[in-house]
C-alpha positions in Angstrom: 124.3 130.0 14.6 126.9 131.2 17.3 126.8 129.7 20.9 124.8 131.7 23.0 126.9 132.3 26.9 124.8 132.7 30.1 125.7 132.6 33.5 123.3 132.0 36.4 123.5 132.3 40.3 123.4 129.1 42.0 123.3 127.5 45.9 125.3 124.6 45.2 128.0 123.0 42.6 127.2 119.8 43.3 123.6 119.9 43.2 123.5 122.0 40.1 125.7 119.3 38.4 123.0 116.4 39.5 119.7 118.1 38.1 121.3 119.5 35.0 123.1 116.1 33.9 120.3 113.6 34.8 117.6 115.8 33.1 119.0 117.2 30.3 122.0 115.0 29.8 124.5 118.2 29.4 128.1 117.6 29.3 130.2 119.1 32.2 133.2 121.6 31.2 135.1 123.0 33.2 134.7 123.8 36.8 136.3 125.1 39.9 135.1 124.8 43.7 132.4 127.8 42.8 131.3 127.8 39.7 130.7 124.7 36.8 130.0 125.4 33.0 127.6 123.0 30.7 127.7 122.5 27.6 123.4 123.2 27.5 122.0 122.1 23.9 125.6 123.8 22.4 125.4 127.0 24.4 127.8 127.4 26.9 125.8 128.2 30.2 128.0 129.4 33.5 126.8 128.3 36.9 128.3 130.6 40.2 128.0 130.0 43.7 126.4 132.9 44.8 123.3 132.2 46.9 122.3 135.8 47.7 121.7 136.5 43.8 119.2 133.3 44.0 115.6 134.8 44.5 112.1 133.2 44.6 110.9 133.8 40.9 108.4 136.5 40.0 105.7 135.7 37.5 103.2 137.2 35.1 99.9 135.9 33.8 100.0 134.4 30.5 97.3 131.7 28.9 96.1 132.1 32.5 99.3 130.2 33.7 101.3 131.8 36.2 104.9 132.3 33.9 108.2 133.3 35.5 109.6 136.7 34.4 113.1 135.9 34.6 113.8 132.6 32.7 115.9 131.0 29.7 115.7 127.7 27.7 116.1 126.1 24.6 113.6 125.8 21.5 113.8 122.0 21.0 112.4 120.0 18.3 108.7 119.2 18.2 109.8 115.4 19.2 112.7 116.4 21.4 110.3 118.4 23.3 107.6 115.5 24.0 110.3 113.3 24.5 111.9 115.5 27.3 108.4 116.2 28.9 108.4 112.3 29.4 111.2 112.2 31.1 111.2 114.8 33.6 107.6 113.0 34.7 109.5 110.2 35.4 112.1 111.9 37.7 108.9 113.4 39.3 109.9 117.2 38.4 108.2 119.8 39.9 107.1 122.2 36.8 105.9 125.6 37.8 103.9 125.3 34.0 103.0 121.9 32.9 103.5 120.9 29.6 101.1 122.5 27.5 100.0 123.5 23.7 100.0 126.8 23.3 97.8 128.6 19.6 96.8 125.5 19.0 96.1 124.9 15.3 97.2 128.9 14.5 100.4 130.7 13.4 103.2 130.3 15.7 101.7 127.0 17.2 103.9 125.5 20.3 104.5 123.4 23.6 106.1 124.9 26.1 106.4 124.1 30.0 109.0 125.7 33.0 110.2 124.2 35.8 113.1 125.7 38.3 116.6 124.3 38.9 117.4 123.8 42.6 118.3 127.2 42.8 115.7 128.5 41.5 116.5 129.7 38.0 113.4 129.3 35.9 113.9 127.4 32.9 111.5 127.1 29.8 111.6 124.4 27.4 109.7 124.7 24.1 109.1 123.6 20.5 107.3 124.8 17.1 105.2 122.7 15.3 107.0 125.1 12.3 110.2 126.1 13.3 109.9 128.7 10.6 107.2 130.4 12.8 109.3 131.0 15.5 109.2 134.8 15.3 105.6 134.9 14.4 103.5 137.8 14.3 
């Protein structure tokens, strides 16, 4: 698979840097005095100082959760996923989903959860009990 590119709007380098490294143990590329690339799970994902593209996140009902509209993430392994979920509980991270099972015991089973960066980009990290059900019907 090719690296996926993605740039985001962000408040702050320097903040950005500290939440994305301590959770998710990305590697820093390069950077400037606006902007700071990661290297997030191999994709190469583009942060730019530009506070007046940062919005409060609009959501949707789904599972009876309140999801955000606008988000990206990473499929992770079923392991990798639960193992992540531990950790952000121990740097007290606020989710806007907590982690969750979602068609439990059916086709396309998978935990999920979102949480926001400190800019408020909406994140979602999940993981397939079958990664071959990924595009489920």
């Amino acid at each position: 698979m090719r690296p996926f590119h993605l740039a985001i709007a962000i408040n702050d380098v320097e903040e950005t840097r500290s939440f994305y490294v301590s959770r998710f143990d990305v590697k820093v590329g390069r950077e400037a005095q606006k902007w700071i690339d990661f290297d997030f799970y191999g994709h190469q994902l583009s942060a730019h100082v530009k506070p007046e593209e940062t919005s409060p996140v609009q959501t949707n009902g789904v599972d009876g959760k309140q999801v955000p509209v606008r988000h990206f993430g990473i499929v992770l392994e079923w392991e990798q996923w639960h193992q992540l979920a531990q950790k952000l509980r121990r740097f007290s991270t606020k989710l806007i989903v907590e982690p969750y099972i979602r068609f439990e015991g059916e086709v396309g089973e998978q935990a999920t959860m979102f949480l926001q960066d400190p800019s408020g980009n909406a994140l979602e990290f999940k993981a397939f009990k079958d990664d071959e059900q990924l595009f489920a019907k």
